[in-house]
Steps between C-alpha positions, in 0.01 A plus 500: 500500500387543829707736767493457852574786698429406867702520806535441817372714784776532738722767610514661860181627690428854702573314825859377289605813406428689849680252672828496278478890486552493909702304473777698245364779748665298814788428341582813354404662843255732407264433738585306858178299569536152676534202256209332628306875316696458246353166387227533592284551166684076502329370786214756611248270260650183614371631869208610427345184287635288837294741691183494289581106504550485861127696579303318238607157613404652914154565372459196303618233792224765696243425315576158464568425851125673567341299255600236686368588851150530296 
């Protein structure tokens, strides 16, 4: 008889867990930052992959539009 013993991977990440602990921070006013600090660890990587997007797709429509001149 053969025993499976596998399970899923899910659970709440370092980013997660930051943000829900300033959160219970905020609410239970221990510390007084702005909301928009307080979930941050939320939408800091959003921003910054939209940045990174936003450059790489400047230098590829450069090169592209100098390719063409060529």
């Amino acid at each position: 008889m053969s025993t499976n013993n596998t399970s899923a991977g899910g659970g709440v990440s370092i980013i997660g867990l930051l943000g829900i602990v300033f959160i219970v921070l905020k609410l239970t006013h221990v510390i007084s930052w702005p909301w928009i600090w307080v979930l941050a660890p939320f939408w800091v990587g959003i921003a910054l992959a939209l940045v990174v997007g936003i450059v790489a797709l400047l230098i590829w429509s450069s090169f592209k539009a100098l390719g063409r001149k060529r």
